[in-house]
N, C-alpha and C positions, 0 to 999 in steps of 0.2 A: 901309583897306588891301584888295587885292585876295586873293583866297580862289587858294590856291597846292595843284597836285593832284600828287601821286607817280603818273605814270601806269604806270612798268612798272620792274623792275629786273632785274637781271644779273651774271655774277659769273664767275671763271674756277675750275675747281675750286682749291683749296687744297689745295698739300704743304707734305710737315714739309722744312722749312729746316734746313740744318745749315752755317757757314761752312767748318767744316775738313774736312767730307767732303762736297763737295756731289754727289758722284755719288747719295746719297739722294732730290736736289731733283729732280723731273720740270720746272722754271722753272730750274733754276741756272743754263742758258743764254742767258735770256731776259729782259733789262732789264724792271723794274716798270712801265715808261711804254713799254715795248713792251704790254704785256701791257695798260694799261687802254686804247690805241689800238685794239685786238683787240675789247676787249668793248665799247668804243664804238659801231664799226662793226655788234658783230652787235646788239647793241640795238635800234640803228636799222633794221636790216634786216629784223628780227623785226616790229618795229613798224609798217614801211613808212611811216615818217618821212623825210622829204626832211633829211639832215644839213645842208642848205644854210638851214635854216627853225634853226638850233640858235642862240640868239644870245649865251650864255653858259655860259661851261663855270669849274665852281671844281673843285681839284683837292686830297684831302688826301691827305698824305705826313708822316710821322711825324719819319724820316730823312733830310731832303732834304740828304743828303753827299755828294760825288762823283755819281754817275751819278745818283743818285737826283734831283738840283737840276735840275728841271724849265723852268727859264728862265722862271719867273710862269707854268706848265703848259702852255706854248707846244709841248714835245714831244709829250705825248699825245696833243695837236690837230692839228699832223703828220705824227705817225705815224698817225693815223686817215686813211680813205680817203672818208672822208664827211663831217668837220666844214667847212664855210666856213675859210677862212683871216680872215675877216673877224672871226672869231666872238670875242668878249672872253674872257679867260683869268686866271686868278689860280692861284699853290700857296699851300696852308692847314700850317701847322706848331702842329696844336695836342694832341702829341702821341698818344695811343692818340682822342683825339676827336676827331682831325684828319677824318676821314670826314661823322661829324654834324655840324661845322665847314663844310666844305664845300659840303654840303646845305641846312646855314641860311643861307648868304651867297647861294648863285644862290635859294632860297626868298624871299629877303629883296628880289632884284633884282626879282622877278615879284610878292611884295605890293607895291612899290613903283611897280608899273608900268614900270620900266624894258625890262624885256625883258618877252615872253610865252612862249620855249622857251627852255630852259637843261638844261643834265648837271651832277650833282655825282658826282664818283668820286673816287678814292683805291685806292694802288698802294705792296706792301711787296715788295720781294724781298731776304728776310733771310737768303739765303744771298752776298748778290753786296755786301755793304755792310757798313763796320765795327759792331762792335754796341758796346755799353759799355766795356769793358775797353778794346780798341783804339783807342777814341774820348776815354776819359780820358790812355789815352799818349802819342795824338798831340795832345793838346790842346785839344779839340775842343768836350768839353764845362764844362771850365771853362780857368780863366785862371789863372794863378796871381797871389796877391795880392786876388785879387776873392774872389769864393765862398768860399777857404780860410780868410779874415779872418770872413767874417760869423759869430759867437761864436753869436749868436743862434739858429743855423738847426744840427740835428744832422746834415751833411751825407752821413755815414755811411748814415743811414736814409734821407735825404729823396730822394737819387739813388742807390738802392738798391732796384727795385720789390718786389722778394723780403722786405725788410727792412721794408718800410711793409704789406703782408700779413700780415706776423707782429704785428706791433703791433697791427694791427687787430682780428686775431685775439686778442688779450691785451685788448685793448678788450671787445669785443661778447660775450669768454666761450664763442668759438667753438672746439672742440676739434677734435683731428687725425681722428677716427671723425665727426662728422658733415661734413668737407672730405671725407676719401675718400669718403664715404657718397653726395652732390653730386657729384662727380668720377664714381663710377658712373652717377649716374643720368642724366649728360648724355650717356655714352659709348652708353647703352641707349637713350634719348629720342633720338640721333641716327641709331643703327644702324636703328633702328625704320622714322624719317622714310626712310633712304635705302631699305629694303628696299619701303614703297610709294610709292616714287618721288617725295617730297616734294621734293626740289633739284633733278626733270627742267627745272622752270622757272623756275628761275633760275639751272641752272649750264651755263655753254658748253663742247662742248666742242673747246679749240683746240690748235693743235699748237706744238710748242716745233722750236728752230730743228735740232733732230735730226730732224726730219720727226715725230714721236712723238706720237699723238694724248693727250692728257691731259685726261682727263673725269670722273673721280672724286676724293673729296676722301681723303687719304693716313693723316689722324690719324684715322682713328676707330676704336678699338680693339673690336670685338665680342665678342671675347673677356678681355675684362678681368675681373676680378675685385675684392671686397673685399679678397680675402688675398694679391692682388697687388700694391694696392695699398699696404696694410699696411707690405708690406714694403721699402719704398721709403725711403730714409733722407732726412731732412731737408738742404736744399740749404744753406739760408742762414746758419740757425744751429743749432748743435750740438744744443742740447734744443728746436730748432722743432720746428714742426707742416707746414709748408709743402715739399712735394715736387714732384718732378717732375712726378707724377701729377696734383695738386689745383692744377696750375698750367698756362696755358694754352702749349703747345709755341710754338717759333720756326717760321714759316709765311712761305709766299710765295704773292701772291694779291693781284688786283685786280678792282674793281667799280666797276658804274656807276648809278645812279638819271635816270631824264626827267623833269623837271620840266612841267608847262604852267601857264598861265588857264585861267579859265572860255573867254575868246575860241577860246584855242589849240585847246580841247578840241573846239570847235563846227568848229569851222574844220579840223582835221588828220581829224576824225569817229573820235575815241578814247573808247575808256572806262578810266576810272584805276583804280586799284584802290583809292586813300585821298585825301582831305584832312586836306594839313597844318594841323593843328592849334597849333600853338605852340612855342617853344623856350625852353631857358634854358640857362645855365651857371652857375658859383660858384667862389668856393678855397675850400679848407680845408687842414688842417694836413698841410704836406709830409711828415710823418711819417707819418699815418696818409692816405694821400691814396685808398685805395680807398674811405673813408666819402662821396669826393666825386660818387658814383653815385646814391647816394640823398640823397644834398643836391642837388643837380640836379633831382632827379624834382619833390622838396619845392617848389621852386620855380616848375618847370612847371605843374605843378595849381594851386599859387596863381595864375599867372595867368593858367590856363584856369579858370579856377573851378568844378574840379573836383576829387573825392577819389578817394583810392587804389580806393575800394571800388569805382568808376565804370567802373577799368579791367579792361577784359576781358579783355587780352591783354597779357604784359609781355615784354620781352627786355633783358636784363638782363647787362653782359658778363662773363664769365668767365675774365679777366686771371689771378685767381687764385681757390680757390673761395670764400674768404671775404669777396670784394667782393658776391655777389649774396646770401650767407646774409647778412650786415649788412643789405642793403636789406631781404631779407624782413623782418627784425623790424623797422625802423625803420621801415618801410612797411605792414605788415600785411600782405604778399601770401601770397595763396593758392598753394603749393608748386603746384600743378597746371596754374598758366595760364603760370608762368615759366618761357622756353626750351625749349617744346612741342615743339621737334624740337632738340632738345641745342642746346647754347652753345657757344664758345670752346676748351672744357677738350678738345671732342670733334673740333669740326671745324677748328679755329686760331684764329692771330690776328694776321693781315697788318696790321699797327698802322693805316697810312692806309686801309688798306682797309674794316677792321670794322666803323665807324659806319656802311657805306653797308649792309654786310651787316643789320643789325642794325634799321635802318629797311624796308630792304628786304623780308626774312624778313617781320618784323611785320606789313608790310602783305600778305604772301600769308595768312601766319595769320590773320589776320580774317578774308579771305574764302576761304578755306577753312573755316573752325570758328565764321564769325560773329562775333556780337559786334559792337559799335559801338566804343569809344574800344579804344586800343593807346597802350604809353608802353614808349619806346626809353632805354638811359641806361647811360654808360661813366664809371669813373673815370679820372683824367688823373696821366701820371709828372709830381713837381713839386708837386701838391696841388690837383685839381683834379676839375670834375666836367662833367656837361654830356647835356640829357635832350630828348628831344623826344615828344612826342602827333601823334598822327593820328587820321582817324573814317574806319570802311568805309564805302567809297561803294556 
């Protein structure tokens, strides 16, 4: 297979989403496949990429309902002012991994040799789209007669993200003081990144259709606290552990990764910032499905043949906080290399969006702070997981 390179990536800042107020959202105006068309264009711009050289674009989206159903991602490439109309398009539904989903599919097209330039992005805008609730009323996400029958499946928890967090959490023996504890420290490790200007390269900043320039990310609380946290009552269930706080807000936000070859790279005269390394995915048990992040990972180094202890750099998402404290212990990771400029809990989590963030970031942290191998990895709603490596170039 041919050797597949992350040349550059991109992102629009991130607000907190709110359906029923969405004067909150600085995007609530602004369709998610408008928004990843936006950061398409400046990518390419930035990079002085001929869009017309792009031969593949895979698109993830978590929610593809209503406006979100990108017609096989044909509207982002559209709405881009720079893609070929030539150019192949697919949308990826593989829930919160829909992003690294997408990134492995055009990665996959350029080991393959089929293409030599491709985009993978991913676009949530979770103020403008039904979210759960809404979606089991209207029917949407299940059927009746199907899913309510299966005896076998506790469907309660399984389609319940909040409710498979807490179990995990009753699993791994992870308590409400070290989630808040994690919840802080991502709120601080991001406030940190923004104040020396760590997201100036990779957040765009673009305007919504108020004229309103939007460049900064919404959730990151700098003033937070331990004992604000504390006091934060449990969402899902009565004697949980699981809060507002130790869980990653509803966000709207879209990103993009360029793929190349070796050819592409010689031939455009780029330099990447990573080679991809490998990918996997996995299930696990619907109920506990945030364990699916670090079952993911497990699989990736088996078939990069390499260990945990190899990776230098980890990002790890932060759905809830006790998806990435699971991995640590099941992983061995060192607290210090994981979410070096905060995670999810701080800066959101535009569900199609996040895996691109999440590769993305990882490859500036390397070459920012060094290091050679990086490993990216999200649990999936449903029970699932999905990880991917890269090496600084």
């Amino acid at each position: 297979m041919k050797d597949v390179y992350l040349v550059d990536y991109a992102r629009t800042a991130f607000t907190r989403a709110h359906p029923r107020r969405p004067e909150v959202d600085g995007w609530a105006d602004t369709r998610g496949d408008v928004l990843l068309g936006k950061v398409i264009d400046g990518l390419l711009e930035r990079g002085h990429v001929d869009g017309q050289a792009v031969e593949d674009l895979s698109v993830g989206c978590a929610l593809p309902v209503k406006e979100q159903w990108s017609f096989g991602g044909r509207y982002p490439l559209w709405l881009s002012e720079r893609l070929g109309r030539d150019c192949a398009s697919r949308q990826i539904d593989q829930q919160c991994g829909s992003g690294l989903a997408a990134l492995r599919s055009t990665a996959r097209e350029i080991q393959a040799g089929a293409v030599e330039v491709g985009i993978a992005g991913g676009y949530e805008n979770m103020s403008r789209v039904p979210m759960g609730p809404a979606l089991f009323q209207e029917g949407v996400l299940t059927t009746p007669g199907v899913l309510q029958d299966a005896s076998r499946l506790d469907l309660e928890v399984a389609l319940n993200m909040g409710l498979t967090a807490e179990r995990l959490a009753d699993l791994a023996g992870i308590d409400r003081e070290a989630m808040d504890r994690f919840a802080l420290e991502s709120h601080r490790r991001a406030t940190r990144a923004e104040d020396q200007g760590r997201f100036d390269g990779e957040r765009l900043a673009l305007t919504n259709l108020a004229g309103e320039t939007i460049g900064q990310d919404a959730n990151i609380r700098a003033d937070t606290s331990l004992e604000r946290l504390a006091g934060l009552d449990p969402v899902f269930r009565q004697d949980g552990r699981v809060t507002a706080g130790n869980s990653s807000p509803l966000t709207s936000g879209a990103a993009a990764t360029l793929l190349m070859s070796q050819a592409a790279l010689t031939r455009h005269g780029v330099t990447p910032l990573a080679r991809v390394v490998g990918f996997a995915d996995c299930g696990v048990d619907p109920g506990q499905m945030g364990a699916g992040a670090a079952a993911a990972m497990e699989g990736a180094l088996a078939r990069a043949g390499l260990r945990a202890e190899q990776i230098d750099v980890w990002e790890i998402n932060e759905a809830f906080a006790a998806v990435p404290l699971h991995a640590m212990r099941k992983l061995g990771i060192d607290p210090a290399r994981l979410n070096v400029w905060g995670g999810a809990l701080a800066l959101g989590h535009p569900l199609g969006a996040t895996g691109i963030r999440l590769a993305g970031t990882l490859a500036r942290i390397l070459q920012a702070h060094g290091g050679r191998y990086g490993g990216a990895s999200a649990c999936i709603g449903g029970g699932q997981g999905i990880a991917m490596i890269i090496e600084r170039c």
